[in-house]
C-alpha positions in Angstrom: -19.1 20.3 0.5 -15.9 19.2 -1.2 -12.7 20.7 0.2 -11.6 21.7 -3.6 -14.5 23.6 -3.9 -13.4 25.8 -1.2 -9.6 25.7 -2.7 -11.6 27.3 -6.6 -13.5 29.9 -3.9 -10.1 31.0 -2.3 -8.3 31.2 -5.7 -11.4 33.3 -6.8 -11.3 35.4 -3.8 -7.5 35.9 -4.2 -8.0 36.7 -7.9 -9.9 39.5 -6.8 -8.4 40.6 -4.4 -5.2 41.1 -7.0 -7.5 43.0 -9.5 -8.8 45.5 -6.4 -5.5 45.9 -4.5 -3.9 46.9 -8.2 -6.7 48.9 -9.3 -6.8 51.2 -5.8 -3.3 51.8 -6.0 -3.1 53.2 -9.7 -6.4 55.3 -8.7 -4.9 56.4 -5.5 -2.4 58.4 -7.8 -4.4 59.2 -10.3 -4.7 57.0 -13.3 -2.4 55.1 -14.9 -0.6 58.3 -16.3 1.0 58.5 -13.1 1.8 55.4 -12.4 5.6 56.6 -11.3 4.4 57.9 -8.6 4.2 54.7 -6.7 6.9 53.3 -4.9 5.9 49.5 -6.5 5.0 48.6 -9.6 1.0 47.9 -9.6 1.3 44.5 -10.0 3.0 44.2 -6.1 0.2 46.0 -4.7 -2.1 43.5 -6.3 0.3 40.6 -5.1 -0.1 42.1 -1.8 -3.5 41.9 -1.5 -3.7 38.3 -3.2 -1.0 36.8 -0.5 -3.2 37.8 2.6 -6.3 37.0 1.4 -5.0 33.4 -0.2 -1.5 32.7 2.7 -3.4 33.0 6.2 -6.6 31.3 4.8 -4.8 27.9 3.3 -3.2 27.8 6.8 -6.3 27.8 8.4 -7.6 24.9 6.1 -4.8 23.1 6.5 -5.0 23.2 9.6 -8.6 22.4 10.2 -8.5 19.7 7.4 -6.0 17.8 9.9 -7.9 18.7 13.3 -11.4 18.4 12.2 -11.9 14.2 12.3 -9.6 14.2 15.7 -11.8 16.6 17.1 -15.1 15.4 15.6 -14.4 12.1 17.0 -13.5 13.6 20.9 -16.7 14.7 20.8 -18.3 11.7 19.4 -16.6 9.7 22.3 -17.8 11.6 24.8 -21.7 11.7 23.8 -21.9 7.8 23.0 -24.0 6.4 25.6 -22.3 4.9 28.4 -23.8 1.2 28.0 -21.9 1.3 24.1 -18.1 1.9 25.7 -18.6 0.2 29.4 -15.5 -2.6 29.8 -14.0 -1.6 26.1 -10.7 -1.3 25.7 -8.5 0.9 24.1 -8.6 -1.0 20.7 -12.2 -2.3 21.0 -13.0 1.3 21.3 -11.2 2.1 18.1 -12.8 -0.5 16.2 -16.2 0.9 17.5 -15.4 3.8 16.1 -14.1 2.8 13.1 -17.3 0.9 12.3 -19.5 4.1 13.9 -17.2 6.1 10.4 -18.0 3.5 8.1 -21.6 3.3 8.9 -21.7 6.8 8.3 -20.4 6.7 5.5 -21.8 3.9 3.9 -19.2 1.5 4.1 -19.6 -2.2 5.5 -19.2 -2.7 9.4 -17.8 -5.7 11.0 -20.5 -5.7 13.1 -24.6 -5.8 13.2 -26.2 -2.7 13.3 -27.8 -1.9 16.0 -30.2 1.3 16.8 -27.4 2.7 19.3 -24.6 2.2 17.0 -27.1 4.1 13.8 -27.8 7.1 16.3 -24.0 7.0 16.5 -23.5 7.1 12.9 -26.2 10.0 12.5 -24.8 11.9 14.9 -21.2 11.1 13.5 -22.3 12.8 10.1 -23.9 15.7 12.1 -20.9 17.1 13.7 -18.8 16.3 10.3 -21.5 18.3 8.2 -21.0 21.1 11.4 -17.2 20.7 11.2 -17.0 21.8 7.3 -19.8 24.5 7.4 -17.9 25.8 10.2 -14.7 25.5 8.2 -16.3 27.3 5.1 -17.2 30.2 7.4 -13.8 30.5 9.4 -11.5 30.2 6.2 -13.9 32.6 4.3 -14.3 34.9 6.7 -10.2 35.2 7.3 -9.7 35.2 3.0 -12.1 38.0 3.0 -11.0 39.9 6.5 -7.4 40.1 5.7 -7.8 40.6 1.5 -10.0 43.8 3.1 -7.2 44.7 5.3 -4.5 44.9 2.9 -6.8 46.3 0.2 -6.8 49.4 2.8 -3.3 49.8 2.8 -2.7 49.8 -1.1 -1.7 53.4 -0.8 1.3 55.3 -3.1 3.7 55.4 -0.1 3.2 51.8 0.4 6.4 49.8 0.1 4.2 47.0 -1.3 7.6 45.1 -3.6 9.1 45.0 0.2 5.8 43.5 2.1 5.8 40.8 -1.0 9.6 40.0 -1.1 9.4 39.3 2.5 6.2 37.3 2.4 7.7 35.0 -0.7 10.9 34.8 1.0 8.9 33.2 4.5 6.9 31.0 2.1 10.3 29.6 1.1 11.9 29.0 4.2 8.6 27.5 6.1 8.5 24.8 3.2 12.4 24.3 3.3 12.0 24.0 6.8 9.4 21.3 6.3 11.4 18.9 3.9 14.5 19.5 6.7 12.0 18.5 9.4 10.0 16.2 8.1 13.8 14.3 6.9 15.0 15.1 10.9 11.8 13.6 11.6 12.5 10.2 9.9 15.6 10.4 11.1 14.6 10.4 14.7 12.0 8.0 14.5 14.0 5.0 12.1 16.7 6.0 15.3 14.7 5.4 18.6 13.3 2.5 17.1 17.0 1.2 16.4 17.9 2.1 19.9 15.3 -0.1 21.3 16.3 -3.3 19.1 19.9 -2.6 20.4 18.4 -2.5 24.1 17.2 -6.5 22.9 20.3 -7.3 20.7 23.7 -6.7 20.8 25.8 -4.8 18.5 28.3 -6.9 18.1 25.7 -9.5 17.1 24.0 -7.8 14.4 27.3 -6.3 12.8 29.3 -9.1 13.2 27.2 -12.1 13.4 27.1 -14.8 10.2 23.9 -16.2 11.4 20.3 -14.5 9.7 16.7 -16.4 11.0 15.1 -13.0 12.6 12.1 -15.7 13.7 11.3 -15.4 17.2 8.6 -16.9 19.9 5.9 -14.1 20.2 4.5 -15.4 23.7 6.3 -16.1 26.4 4.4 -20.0 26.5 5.1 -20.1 22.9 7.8 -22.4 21.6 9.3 -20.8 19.0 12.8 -19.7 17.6 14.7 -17.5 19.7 16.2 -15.8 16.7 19.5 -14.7 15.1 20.2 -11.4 14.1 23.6 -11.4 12.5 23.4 -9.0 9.5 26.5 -10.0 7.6 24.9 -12.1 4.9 22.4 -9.3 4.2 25.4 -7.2 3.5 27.5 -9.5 1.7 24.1 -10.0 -0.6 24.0 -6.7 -0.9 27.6 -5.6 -1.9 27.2 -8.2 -4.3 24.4 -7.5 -5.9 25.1 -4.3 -6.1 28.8 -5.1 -7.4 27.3 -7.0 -10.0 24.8 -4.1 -11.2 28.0 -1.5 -11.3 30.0 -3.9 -13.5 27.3 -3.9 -16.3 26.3 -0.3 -15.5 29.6 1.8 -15.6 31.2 0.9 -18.4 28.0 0.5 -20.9 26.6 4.1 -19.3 29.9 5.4 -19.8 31.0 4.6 -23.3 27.5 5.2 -24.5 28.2 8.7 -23.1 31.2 9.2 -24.3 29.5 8.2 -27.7 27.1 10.6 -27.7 28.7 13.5 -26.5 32.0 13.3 -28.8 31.2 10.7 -31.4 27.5 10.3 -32.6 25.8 13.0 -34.9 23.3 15.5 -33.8 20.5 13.6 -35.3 21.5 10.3 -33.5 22.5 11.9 -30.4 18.9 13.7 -30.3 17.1 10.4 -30.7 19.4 8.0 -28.9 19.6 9.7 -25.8 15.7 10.1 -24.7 15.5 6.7 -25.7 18.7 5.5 -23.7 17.2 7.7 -20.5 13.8 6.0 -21.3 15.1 3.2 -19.2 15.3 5.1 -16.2 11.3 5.6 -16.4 10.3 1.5 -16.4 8.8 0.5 -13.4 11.1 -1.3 -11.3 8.5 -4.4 -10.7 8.8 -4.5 -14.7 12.6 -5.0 -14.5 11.9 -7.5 -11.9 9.3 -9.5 -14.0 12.0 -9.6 -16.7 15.0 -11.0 -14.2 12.7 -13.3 -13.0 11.0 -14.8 -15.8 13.4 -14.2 -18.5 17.2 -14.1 -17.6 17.2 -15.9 -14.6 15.4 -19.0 -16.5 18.3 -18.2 -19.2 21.5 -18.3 -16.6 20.0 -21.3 -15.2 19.7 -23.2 -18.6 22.9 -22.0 -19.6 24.8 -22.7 -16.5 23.5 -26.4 -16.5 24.2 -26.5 -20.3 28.2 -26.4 -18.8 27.6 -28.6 -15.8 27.2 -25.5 -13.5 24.9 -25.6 -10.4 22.6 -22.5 -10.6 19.7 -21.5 -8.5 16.4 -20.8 -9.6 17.0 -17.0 -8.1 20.4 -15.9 -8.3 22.6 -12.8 -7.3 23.7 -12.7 -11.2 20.1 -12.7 -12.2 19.2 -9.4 -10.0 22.6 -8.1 -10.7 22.3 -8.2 -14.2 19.0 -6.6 -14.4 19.8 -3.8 -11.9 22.9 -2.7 -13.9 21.2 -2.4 -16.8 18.1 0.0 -15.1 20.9 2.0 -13.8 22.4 2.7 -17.0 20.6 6.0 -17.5 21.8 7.1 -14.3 25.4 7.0 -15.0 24.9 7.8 -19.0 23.7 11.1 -18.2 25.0 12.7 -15.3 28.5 11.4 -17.6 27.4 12.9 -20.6 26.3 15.9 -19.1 29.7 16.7 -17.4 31.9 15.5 -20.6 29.9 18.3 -22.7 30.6 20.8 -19.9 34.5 20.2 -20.5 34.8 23.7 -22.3 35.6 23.2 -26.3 39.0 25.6 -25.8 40.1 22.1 -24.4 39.2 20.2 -27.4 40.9 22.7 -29.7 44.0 23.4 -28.1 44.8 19.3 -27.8 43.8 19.2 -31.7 46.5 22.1 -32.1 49.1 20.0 -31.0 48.5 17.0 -32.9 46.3 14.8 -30.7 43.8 12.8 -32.3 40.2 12.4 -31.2 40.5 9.5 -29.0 43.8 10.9 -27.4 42.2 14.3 -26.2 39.4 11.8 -25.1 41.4 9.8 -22.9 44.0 12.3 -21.8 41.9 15.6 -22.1 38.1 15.3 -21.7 37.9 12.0 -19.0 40.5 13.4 -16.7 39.0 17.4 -16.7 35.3 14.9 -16.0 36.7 12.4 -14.2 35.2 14.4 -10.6 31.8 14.6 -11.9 31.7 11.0 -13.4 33.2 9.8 -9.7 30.4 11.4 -8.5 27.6 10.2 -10.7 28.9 6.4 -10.1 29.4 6.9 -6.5 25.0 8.3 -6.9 24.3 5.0 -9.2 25.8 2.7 -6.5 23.8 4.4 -4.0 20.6 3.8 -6.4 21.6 0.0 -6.6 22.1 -0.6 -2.4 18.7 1.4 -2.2 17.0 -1.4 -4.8 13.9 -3.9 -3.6 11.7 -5.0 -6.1 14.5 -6.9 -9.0 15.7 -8.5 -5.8 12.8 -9.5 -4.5 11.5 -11.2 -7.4 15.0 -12.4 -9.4 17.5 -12.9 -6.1 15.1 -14.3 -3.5 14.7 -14.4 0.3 17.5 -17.0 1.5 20.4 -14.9 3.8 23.2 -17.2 2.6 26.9 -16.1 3.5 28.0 -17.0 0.0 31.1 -15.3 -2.8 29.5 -17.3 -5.5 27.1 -15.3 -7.5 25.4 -18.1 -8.8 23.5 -18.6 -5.7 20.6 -17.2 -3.8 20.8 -14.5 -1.8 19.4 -11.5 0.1 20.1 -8.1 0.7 18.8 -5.3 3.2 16.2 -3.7 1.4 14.8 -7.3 0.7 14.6 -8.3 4.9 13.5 -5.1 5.3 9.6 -5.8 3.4 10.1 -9.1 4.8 10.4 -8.4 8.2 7.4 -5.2 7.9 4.6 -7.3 5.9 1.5 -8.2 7.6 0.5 -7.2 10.9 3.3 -7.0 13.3 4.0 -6.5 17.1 6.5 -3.4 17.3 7.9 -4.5 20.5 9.6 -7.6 19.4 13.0 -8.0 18.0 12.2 -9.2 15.0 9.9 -6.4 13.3 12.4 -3.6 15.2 15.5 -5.0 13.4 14.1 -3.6 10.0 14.8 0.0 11.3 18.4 -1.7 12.4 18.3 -2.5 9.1 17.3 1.0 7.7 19.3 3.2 9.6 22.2 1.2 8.9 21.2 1.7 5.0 20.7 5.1 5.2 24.1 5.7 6.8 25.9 3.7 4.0 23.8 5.8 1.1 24.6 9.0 3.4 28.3 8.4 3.2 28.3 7.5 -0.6 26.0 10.6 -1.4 28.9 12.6 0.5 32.0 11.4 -0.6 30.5 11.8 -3.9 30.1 15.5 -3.0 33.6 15.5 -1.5 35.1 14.4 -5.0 33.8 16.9 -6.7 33.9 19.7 -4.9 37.7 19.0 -4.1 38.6 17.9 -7.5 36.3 20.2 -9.7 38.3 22.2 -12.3 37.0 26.1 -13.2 37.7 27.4 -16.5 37.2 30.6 -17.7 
């Protein structure tokens, strides 16, 4: 049985369970004439009833949905006949019972198929089939059990508002809690990973070092690289790719806002700016096909047209493209803090003789200028935070370079580079892309909160 047929049985049984909770409580008084009589409004008791028979029995299933195939294959392990897991190690073992899953399942093994390993299999399905009739019954049973149980106390008395307030408001902060944990959580783990590449590099080295070939000898016999792990020309790259993307981003996103918010007519402002923000929803492997086959071919043919010496892949290239997908960013959190400058503003600098462009430069940008700080300061965190342009339109080569004409590299780049394929996670070289990540996530951190800082300290309150 399908797991959302079980999620259209509980909604049905928590439907119900509205209807009867609602219906006892307005008979319990007497009709709906006297419906003042209860201390909730009907529609609370019914809520009541719906929570408990819906809240306790989605816990259950969520629970058992992420127990069931752990506990399913315990018991799997420990019927399999001894001769089938004698001298297997840990990952022979797994891939045993990966193919013992797929076999059940119908998928292809990577090995023959012998009469053990299809007794397995049978079995396999057996005590799945057992796990999900047993999970019908259990989550059923506690819908039904605990719809009946607050169905019983739908009485006139019954603070039922209360009961649901307090039930909506622990819904809340269990998932708040979750996005806070599950953030701690990847926190933690990008952190003890760092800590560990630390333990097998120095510091000093990855800050401070000009030097990027992350290659190193995976066997002790192995001649190999020892490699180099000095980050600078990732950040360099980077900054000024990044650099590049703000130049072309903040002054087109913020003229176009000012445009639309004090300039352009209703009509043209309603059609101009779902189009302008329609950048914002392209793919970002789009914008990277377009760098890398259409103005990075262009920069190139015009910079040798002048004698210049461009690379096929070029920090201009990515630069150019990123600035203009960031465009919508800083367009519209602009636009959307010029038109909260209040219009009392606008008026009184009209009163005394200012003209349209003077009350926008020395009325409506400085009484935004906290919010538009703040947007910028969110768009430069959007561009340090970019991949896929880079990937395609900068390339892969960590030069320390100034000259954006050349190829270059940036964090988030090294960072798929280092993590693609299959990797050993106790070697240097696949544990400096956490380095690499909790270093980026403390740069965006610190952007995200000085852009915070600016406008809470600078923000202006009118009345």
């Amino acid at each position: 049985m399908q797991d959302w047929i079980l999620l259209l049985v509980l909604l049905a049984v928590m439907t119900a369970a509205y209807h009867l909770g609602r219906r006892r409580a307005v008979s319990g008084v007497g009709g709906p004439s006297q419906v003042h009589r209860l201390h909730s409004l009907p529609a609370y008791y019914g809520l009541y009833a719906a929570l408990w028979a819906g809240l306790p029995a989605l816990l259950l299933l969520a629970l058992w949905t992420g127990l069931q195939d752990q506990l399913v294959l315990m018991l799997l392990q420990a019927q399999l006949p001894r001769e089938m897991t004698a001298g297997l190690s840990e990952g022979r073992l797994g891939l045993l019972v990966n193919d013992i899953k797929n076999l059940a399942s119908g998928a292809m093994v990577s090995t023959e198929v012998s009469p053990e390993l299809q007794a397995a299999a049978a079995q396999y399905a057996r005590l799945d089939r057992l796990g999900r009739w047993s999970m019908w019954v259990a989550v059923l049973a506690l819908a039904l059990g605990c719809g009946w149980i607050a169905w019983g106390r739908a009485r006139p008395r019954f603070k039922a508002r209360n009961q649901v307030e307090t039930m909506v408001m622990a819904v809340m902060v269990i998932f708040s809690s979750i996005a806070i944990l599950t953030t701690l959580g990847i926190v933690l783990s990008v952190l003890f990973e760092s800590l560990r590449f630390f333990s097998m590099v120095s510091p000093l080295e990855f800050f401070f070092g000009t030097l990027w070939s992350p290659q190193t000898a995976l066997r002790a016999d192995q001649v190999g690289a020892s490699g180099a792990f000095g980050a600078v020309p990732l950040f360099t790259g980077t900054l000024m790719v990044s650099a590049i993307a703000m130049l072309v981003a903040v002054p087109i996103g913020l003229l176009s806002a000012i445009y639309l918010s004090e300039y352009a007519p209703r009509r043209l402002r309603a059609v101009a700016k779902p189009v302008l923000e329609v950048l914002a929803g392209i793919p970002t492997v789009v914008y990277g096909f377009f760098a890398a086959l259409t103005v990075a071919p262009f920069i190139r043919e015009l910079g040798q047209s002048v004698g210049l010496d461009v690379a096929s892949e070029s920090a201009l290239a990515a630069g150019l493209v990123m600035g203009v997908m960031i465009i919508p960013f800083v367009s519209s959190l602009s636009e959307d803090v010029i038109n909260a400058v209040p219009q009392s503003l606008r008026d009184g600098s009209y009163a005394l003789g200012a003209t349209e462009s003077e009350t926008i430069k020395r009325v409506i940008i400085p009484a935004a200028l906290p919010g538009i700080v703040g947007g910028v300061l969110l768009a430069v965190s959007r561009a340090i935070g970019e991949t896929m342009i880079v990937v395609m339109a900068a390339g892969l080569a960590a030069n320390l370079t100034a000259n954006p004409l050349d190829s270059v590299t940036t964090v988030t780049v090294q960072i798929v580079t280092l993590l693609t394929g299959d990797q050993e996670f106790d070697s240097a070289k696949t544990l400096a892309a956490f380095a690499l990540g909790l270093t980026l996530f403390a740069v965006t951190l610190v952007l995200n909160v000085l852009a915070l800082h600016i406008v809470r300290k600078y923000r202006e309150q009118y009345d």
